[in-house]
C-alpha positions, 0 to 999 in steps of 0.5 A, spaced: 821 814 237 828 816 237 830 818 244 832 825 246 834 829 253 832 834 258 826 830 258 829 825 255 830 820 260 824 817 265 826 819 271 828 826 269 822 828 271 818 828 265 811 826 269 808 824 263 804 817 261 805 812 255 808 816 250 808 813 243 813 810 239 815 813 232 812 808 226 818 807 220 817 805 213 821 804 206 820 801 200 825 799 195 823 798 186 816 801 187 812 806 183 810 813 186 813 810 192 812 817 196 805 816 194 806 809 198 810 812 202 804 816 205 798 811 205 804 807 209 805 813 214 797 813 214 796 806 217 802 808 222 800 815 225 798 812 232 805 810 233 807 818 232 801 823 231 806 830 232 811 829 226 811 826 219 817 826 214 819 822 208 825 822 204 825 820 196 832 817 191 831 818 184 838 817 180 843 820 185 839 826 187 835 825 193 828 829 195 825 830 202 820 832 205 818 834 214 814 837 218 810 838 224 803 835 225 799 829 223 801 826 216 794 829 212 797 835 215 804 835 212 804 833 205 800 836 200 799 834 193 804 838 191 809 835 196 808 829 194 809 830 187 816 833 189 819 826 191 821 823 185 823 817 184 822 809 186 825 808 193 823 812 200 823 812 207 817 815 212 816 816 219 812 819 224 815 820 230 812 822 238 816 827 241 814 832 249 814 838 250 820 843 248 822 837 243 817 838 237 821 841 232 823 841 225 829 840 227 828 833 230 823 831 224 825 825 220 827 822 217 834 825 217 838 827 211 846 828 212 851 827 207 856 822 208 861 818 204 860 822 198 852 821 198 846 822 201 843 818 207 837 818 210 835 814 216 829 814 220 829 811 227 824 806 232 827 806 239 831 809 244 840 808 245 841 807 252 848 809 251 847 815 246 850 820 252 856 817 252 857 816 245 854 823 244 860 826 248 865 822 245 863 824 239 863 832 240 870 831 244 873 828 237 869 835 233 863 833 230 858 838 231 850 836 232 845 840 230 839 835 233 838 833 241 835 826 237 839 820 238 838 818 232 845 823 230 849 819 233 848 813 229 849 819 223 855 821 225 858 814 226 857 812 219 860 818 217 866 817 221 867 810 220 873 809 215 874 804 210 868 799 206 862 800 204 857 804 207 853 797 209 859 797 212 860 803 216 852 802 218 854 795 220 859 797 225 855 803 227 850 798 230 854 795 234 857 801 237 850 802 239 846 799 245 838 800 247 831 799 242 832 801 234 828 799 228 832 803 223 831 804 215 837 808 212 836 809 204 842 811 199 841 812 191 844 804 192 840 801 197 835 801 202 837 798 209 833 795 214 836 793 221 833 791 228 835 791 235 839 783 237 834 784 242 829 785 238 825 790 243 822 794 236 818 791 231 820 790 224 817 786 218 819 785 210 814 785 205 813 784 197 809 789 193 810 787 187 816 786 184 819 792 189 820 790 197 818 794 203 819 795 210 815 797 217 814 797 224 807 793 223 804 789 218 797 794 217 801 798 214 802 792 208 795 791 209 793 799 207 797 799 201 796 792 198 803 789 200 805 781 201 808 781 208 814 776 207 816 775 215 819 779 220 826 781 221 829 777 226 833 780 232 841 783 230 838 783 224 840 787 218 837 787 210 840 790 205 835 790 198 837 794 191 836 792 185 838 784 186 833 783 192 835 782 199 841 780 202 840 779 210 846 780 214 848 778 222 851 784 224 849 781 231 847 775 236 841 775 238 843 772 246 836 773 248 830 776 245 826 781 249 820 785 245 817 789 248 810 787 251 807 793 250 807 793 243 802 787 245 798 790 250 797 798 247 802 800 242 801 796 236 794 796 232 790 791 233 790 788 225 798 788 225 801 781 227 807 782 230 813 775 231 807 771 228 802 773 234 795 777 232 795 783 236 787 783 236 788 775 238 793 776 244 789 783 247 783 778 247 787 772 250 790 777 256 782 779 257 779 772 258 786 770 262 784 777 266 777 774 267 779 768 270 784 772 275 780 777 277 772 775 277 766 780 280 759 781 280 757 785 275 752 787 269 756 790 264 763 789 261 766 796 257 773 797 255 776 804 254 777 805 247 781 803 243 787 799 245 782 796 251 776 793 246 779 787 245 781 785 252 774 787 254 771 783 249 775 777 251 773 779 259 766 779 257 766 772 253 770 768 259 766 771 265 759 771 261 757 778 262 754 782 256 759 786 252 756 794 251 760 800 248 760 804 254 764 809 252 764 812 246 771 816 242 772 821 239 775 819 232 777 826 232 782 827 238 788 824 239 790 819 244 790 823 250 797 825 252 799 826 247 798 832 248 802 839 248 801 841 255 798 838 262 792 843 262 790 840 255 791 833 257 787 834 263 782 837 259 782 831 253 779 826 257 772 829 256 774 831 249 776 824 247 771 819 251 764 820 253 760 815 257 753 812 253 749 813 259 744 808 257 748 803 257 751 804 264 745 808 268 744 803 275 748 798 273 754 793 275 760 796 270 766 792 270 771 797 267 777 794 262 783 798 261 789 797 258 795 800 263 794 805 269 800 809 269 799 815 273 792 814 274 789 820 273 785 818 267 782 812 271 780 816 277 777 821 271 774 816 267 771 813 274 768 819 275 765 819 268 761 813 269 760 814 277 756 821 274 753 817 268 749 813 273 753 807 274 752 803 280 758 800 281 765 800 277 770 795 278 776 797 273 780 791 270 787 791 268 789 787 262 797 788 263 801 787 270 802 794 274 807 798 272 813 800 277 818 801 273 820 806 268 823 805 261 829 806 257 827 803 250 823 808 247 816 809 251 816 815 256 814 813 261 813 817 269 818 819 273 818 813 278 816 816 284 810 818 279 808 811 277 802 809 281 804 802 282 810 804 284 807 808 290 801 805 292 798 798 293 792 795 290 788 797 295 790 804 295 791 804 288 783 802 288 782 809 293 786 814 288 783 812 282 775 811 285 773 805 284 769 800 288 775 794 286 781 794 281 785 788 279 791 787 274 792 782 270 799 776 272 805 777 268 804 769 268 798 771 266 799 775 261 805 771 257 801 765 258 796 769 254 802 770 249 803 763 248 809 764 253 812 760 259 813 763 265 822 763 262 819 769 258 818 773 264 825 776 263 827 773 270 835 774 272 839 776 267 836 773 261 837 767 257 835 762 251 828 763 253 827 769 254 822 773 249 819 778 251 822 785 256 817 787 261 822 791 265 817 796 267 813 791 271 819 788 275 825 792 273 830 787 270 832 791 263 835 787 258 841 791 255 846 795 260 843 802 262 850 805 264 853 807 269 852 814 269 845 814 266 843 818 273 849 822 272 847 823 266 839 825 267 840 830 271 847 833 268 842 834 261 835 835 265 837 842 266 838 844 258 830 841 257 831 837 250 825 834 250 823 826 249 821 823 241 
């Protein structure tokens, strides 16, 4: 997700919930790779469901192709057919209202030192304003509201070397969350953040190379997952293989625990971790925390089944699919306006009445950010005969908001940030609500308690949780606030 402004910044008033992040794939050395490419963006649609593009090189022309909508919707037969060559980069991206223009699609396609770049981003540039101003006073000239163009701008500023040079030094200019891939008629590039906040893995598809934001992708189109880009990490693959460069130490890694706990899907492998596995550990950990009396256990499709099967097996109550899902509605919030989010609860979930009638419902979710999904979903149950509902969270509350790339809530919309446990469990209607420890939840990773990303970080810190304790792994400027409110007012929206 590449981020943006107006809406752009959490606590510019956006009132939104989770929102996803953009998936990014590339590939290099492979037959029909938009073809590939397309399959790829197919397995990583849940990350970005308003956007899809894909940019081709074959020789020293380079092809692309952009639109808005699901990747079915953007790319025809003939589309495809267009994007000649064996090299390519994808990308689905997320974006709020105001903010989903073709404009701001990508992969992006600039000239820059004397040939065609593409590049695709997963993340959010903390200090992009900045950089952004600095840029426009020196007489570059943006045609995006994406962060994304800062990057393009700096490698086309740079003087001197090679462009993995100019990129090299772009990445360093550069602080927050990013997956990037850059493609040329020389190369495909592939860097992750020194922090490691975004995911990003290496794998073989023949005697060609690949990339993407999770491993199901490699699963869907066949490829070998070879391992995971580490933090400060760039790849460099051509025609004579992949050459890893350190562009940055990784001082502490801090993935985001929400690709864990809702954003990733639950048949990728993320840092060596199952995320079904990890979901599933969180569930049986929450039931150890947080046990009740009941009949019953659901969990809210589709990110909170396996929490829920985890919970149902540690507390010894049956498991039932309680609530069905729409397989043809997108997540819910991803939506265009407020009254069709309102509305898309009822679309996107429906409630088996025979499964819940009279009975003792624990409820599993993943995540409660405003809460007004909860209180409707609550309802459901309660109109569908459920005795009891007591709602289980299988991740901490979330009381900050973030700056890497999820648009989260203002803080003051924040449930959690407003109200205690035992208010939250008036306003959301249900008879007990609890959420799971951030112990818990990493013990549940296989992490210590050093991993909580306490204080200012340290050689054992693994993942950012900055949304549940406020404790945010890079800088975030000094006139970041200056700054929300200076560019609220133009509305760019958020990717």
């Amino acid at each position: 997700m590449n981020g943006e402004w107006g809406d752009a910044w959490p606590d510019a008033g956006s009132g939104r919930h989770w929102h996803e992040e953009c998936g990014v794939f590339g590939a290099w050395g492979c037959d029909h790779a938009a073809q590939l490419t397309y399959y790829a963006l197919y397995a990583l649609q849940h990350r970005g469901q308003e956007s899809a593009g894909i940019a081709t090189v074959d020789g020293g022309e380079m092809f692309h192709h952009r639109g808005l909508g699901l990747v079915a919707e953007v790319f025809g037969p003939e589309d495809l057919e267009r994007l000649a060559g064996k090299a390519a980069v994808g990308h689905v991206r997320y974006s709020t209202t105001g903010a989903n223009k073709l404009v701001n699609a990508q992969p992006m396609v600039f000239d820059v030192h004397g040939g065609p770049l593409a590049l695709g981003h997963n993340g959010n540039l903390v200090n992009a304003g900045v950089l952004r101003r600095e840029l426009e006073d020196q007489g570059s000239i943006f045609q995006s509201t994406s962060d994304t163009e800062v990057v393009a701008h700096l490698i086309a500023r740079h003087r001197g070397g090679s462009l993995v040079d100019a990129i090299v030094d772009s990445l360093r200019t550069v602080q927050g969350a990013y997956a990037f891939v850059f493609l040329t008629p020389d190369g495909l590039v592939a860097a992750r953040d020194p922090q490691g906040l975004r995911p990003m893995a290496l794998g073989r598809f023949g005697s060609g190379w690949v990339v993407a934001s999770e491993t199901c992708a490699f699963d869907t189109i066949g490829a070998e997952f070879v391992r995971d880009i580490e933090p400060g990490e760039l790849l460099v693959i051509n025609g004579g293989g992949v050459q890893p460069v350190r562009f940055a130490e990784a001082s502490r890694k801090a993935l985001c625990t929400f690709e864990y706990i809702y954003f990733a899907r639950p048949d990728s492998d993320i840092d060596g971790r199952n995320v079904h596995l990890v979901r599933k550990a969180m569930g049986k950990r929450l039931a150890e925390e947080a046990p009740t009396e009941a009949d019953v256990v659901i969990g809210v499709p589709d990110s909170s089944i396996s929490a829920a099967v985890g919970y149902a097996e540690a507390a010894g109550i049956p498991y039932e699919m309680g609530l069905i899902k729409n397989k043809y509605i997108g997540r819910t919030f991803i939506q265009p306006s407020q009254a069709l989010r309102e509305r898309g609860v009822r679309l996107k979930l429906n409630p088996v009445r025979k499964v819940v009638e009279g009975k003792r419902v624990v409820m599993v979710d993943d995540s409660i950010v405003r809460g007004t999904t909860s209180r409707r979903i609550v309802q459901m149950l309660r109109d569908a005969g459920a005795r009891e509902v007591h709602v289980r969270i299988s991740s901490p509350p979330v009381r900050f908001p973030c700056y890497y790339g999820i648009d989260t809530s203002a803080r003051e919309e924040l449930l959690a940030a407003r109200l205690s446990v035992e208010e939250m469990t008036r306003a959301i209607g249900a008879d007990s609500l609890a959420f799971l420890s951030e112990d818990g939840m990493l013990q549940a990773l296989g992490a210590g308690p050093e991993a909580a990303g306490r204080g200012q970080g340290g050689p054992g810190d693994t993942f950012c949780n900055a949304c549940f304790h406020g404790r945010y792994p890079t800088r975030l400027y000094d006139d970041l606030g200056k700054h929300v409110m200076e560019m609220a007012a133009h509305r760019g929206g958020y990717s």
